[in-house]
KOLLUM-765433 format. One record per residue (C-alpha): residue number from 1; residue in one letter; x, y, z. Coordinates in steps of 0.2 Angstrom, whole numbers, plus 5000, padded with zeros to 4 digits. Example, Ala and Ser with C-alpha at 12.3 -4.5 7.8 and 13.67 -1.06 7.14 Angstrom:
2
+-----+----+------+------+------+
|   i | aa |    u |    v |    w |
+-----+----+------+------+------+
|   1 |  A | 5062 | 4978 | 5039 |
|   2 |  S | 5068 | 4995 | 5036 |
+-----+----+------+------+------+
REM end
This chain:
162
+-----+----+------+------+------+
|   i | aa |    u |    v |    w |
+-----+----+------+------+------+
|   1 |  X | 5086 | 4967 | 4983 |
|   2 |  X | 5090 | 4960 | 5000 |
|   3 |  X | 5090 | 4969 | 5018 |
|   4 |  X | 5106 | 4972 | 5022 |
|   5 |  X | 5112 | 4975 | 5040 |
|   6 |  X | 5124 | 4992 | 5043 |
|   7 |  X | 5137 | 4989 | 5058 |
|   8 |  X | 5125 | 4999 | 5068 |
|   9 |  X | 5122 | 4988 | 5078 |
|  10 |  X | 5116 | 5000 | 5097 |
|  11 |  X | 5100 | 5005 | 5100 |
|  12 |  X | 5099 | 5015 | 5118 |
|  13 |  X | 5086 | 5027 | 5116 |
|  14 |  X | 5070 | 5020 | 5115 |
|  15 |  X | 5063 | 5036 | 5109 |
|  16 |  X | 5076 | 5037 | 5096 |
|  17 |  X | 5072 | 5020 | 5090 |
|  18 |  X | 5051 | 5026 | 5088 |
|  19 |  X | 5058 | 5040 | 5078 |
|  20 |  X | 5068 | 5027 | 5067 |
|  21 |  X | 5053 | 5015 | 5064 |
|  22 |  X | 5041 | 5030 | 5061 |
|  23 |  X | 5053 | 5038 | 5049 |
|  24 |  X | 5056 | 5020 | 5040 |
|  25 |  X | 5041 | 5016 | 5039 |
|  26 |  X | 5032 | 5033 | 5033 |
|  27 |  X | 5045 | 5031 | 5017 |
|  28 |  X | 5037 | 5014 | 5013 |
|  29 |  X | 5019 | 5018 | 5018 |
|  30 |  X | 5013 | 5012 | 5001 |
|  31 |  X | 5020 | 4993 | 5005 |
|  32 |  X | 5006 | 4993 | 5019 |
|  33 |  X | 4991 | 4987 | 5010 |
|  34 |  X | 4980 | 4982 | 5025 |
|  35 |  X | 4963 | 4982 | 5016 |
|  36 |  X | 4969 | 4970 | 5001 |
|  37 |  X | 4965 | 4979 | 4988 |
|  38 |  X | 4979 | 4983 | 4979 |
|  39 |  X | 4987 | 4971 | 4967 |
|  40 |  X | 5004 | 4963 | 4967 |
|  41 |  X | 5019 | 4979 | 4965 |
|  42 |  X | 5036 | 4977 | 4966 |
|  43 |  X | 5043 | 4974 | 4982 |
|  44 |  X | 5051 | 4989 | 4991 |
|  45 |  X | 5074 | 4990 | 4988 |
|  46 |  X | 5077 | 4990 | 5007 |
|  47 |  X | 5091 | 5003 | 5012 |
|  48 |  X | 5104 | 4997 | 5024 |
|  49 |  X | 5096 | 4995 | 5041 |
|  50 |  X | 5104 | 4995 | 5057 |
|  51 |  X | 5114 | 4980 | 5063 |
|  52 |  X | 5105 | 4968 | 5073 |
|  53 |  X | 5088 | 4979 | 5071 |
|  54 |  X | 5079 | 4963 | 5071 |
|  55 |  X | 5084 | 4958 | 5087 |
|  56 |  X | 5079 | 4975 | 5094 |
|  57 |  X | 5062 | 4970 | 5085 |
|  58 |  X | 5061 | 4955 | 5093 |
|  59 |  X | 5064 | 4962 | 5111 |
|  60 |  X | 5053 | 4976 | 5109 |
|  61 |  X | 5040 | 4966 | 5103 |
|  62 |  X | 5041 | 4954 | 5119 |
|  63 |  X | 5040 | 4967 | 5130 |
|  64 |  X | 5025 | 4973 | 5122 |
|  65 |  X | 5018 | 4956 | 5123 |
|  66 |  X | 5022 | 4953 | 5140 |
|  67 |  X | 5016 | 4969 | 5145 |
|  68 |  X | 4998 | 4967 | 5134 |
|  69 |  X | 4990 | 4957 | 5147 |
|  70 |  X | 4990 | 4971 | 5158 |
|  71 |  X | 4983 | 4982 | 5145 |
|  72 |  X | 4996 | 4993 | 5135 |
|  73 |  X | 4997 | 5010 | 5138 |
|  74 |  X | 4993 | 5021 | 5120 |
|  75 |  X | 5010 | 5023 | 5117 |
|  76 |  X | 5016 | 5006 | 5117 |
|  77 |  X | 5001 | 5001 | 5108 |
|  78 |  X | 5009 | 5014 | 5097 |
|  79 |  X | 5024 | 5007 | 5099 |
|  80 |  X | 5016 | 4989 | 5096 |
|  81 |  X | 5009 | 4995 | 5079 |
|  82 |  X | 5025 | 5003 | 5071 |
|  83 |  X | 5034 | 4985 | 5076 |
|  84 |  X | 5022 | 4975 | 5064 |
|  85 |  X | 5020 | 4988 | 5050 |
|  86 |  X | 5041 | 4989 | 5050 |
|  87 |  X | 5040 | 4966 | 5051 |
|  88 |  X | 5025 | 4969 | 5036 |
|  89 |  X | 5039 | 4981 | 5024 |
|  90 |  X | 5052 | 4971 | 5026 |
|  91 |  X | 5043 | 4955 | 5024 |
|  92 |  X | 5039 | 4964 | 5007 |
|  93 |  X | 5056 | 4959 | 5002 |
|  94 |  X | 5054 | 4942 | 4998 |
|  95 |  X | 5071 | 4937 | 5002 |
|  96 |  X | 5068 | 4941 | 5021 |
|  97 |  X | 5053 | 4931 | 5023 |
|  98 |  X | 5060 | 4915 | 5028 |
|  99 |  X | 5069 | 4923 | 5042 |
| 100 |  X | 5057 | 4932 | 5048 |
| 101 |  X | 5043 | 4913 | 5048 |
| 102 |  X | 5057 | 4905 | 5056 |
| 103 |  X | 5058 | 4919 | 5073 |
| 104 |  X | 5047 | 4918 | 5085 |
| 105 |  X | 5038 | 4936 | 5077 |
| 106 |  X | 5025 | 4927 | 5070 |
| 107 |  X | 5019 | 4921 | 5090 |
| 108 |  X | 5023 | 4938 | 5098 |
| 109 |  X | 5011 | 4944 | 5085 |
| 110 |  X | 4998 | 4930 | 5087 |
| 111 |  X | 4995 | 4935 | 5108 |
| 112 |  X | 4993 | 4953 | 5103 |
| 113 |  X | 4981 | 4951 | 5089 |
| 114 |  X | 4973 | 4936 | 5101 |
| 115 |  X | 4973 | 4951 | 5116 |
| 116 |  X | 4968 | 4965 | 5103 |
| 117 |  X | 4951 | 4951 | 5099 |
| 118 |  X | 4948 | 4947 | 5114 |
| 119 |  X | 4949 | 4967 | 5121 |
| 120 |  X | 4937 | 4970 | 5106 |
| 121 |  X | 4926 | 4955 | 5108 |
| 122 |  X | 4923 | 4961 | 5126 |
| 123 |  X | 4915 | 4978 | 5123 |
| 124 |  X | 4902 | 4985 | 5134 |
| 125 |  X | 4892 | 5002 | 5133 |
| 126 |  X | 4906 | 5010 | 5140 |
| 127 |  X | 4917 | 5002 | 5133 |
| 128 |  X | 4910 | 5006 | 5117 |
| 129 |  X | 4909 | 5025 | 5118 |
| 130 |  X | 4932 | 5022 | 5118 |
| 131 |  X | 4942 | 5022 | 5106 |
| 132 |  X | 4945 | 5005 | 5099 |
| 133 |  X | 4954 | 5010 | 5083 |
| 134 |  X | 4970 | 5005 | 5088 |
| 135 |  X | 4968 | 4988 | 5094 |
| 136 |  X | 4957 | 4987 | 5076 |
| 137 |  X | 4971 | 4992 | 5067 |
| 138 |  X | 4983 | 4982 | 5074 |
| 139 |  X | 4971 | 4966 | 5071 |
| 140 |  X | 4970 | 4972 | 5051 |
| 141 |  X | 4989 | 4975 | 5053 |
| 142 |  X | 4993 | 4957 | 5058 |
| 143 |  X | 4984 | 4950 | 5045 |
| 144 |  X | 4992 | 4959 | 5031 |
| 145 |  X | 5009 | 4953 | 5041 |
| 146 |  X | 5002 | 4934 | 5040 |
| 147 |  X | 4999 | 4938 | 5022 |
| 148 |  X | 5018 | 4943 | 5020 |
| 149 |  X | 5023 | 4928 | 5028 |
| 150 |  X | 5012 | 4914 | 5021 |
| 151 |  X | 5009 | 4921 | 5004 |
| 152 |  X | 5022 | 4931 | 4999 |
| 153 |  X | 5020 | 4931 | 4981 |
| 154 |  X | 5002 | 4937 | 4985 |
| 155 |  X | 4993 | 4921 | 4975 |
| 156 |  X | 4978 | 4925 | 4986 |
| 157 |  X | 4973 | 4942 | 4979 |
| 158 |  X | 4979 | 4938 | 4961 |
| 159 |  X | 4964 | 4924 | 4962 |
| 160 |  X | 4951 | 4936 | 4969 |
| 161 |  X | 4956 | 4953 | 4959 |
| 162 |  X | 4950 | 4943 | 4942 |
+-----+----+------+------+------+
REM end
């Protein structure tokens, strides 16, 4: 079944919009197979999703990307990880894969997960003693999200799970 796009087409409240993705994406948890263990299921039926959402997707994720260099705050780091777990679900929907590839997603995703490294790579004692399992999280998130993109039919884990 493919995504289709309600006329719903103004998102205003970015708070309202958080509370959309965290709802959406707590009803397809199970699509979010970030350790790789699971073999291949049947792809999610997508509801109806709002009208130019991936637009909205696209923005908010630049504006996380632009604003990673200065170090993201928890909640759009937050914000940042709900934008890559909704692109991983929908992505699960093989017909929505190609557009998705053909955005510019895939390099939004790239700087964060190159940041996210780099922020990780860079630990000192102190450093050590945070929190880091956000930025790890997203780093395991953007690979299942490559996975979605670049092996869609998930030939990889079929060859490994034997």
């Amino acid at each position: 079944s493919q995504a289709c796009f309600s006329p719903f087409s103004r998102w205003i409240d970015p708070d309202y919009f958080k509370i959309w993705l965290e709802i959406f994406i707590s009803s397809y948890e199970q699509c979010l197979d970030v350790d790789f263990e699971k073999p291949e299921e049947v792809p999610p039926v997508l509801t109806l999703l709002p009208d130019n959402i991936l637009q909205v997707l696209r923005h908010q994720l630049l504006q996380c990307v632009q604003k990673a260099s200065d170090g993201l705050e928890p909640e759009q780091q937050n914000l940042a990880l709900l934008l890559l777990k909704f692109l991983i679900i929908i992505c699960r929907n093989l017909s929505n894969v190609e557009e998705i590839g053909t955005c510019s997603y895939i390099n939004h995703i790239i700087t964060m997960t190159t940041l996210y490294i780099q922020q990780l790579k860079s630990r000192t004692k102190e450093k050590e003693m945070m929190d880091h399992s956000q930025a790890e999280d997203f780093v395991r998130h953007s690979l299942a999200f490559c996975e979605s993109l670049y092996d869609p039919y998930r030939n990889w884990r079929h060859r490994t799970s034997r």
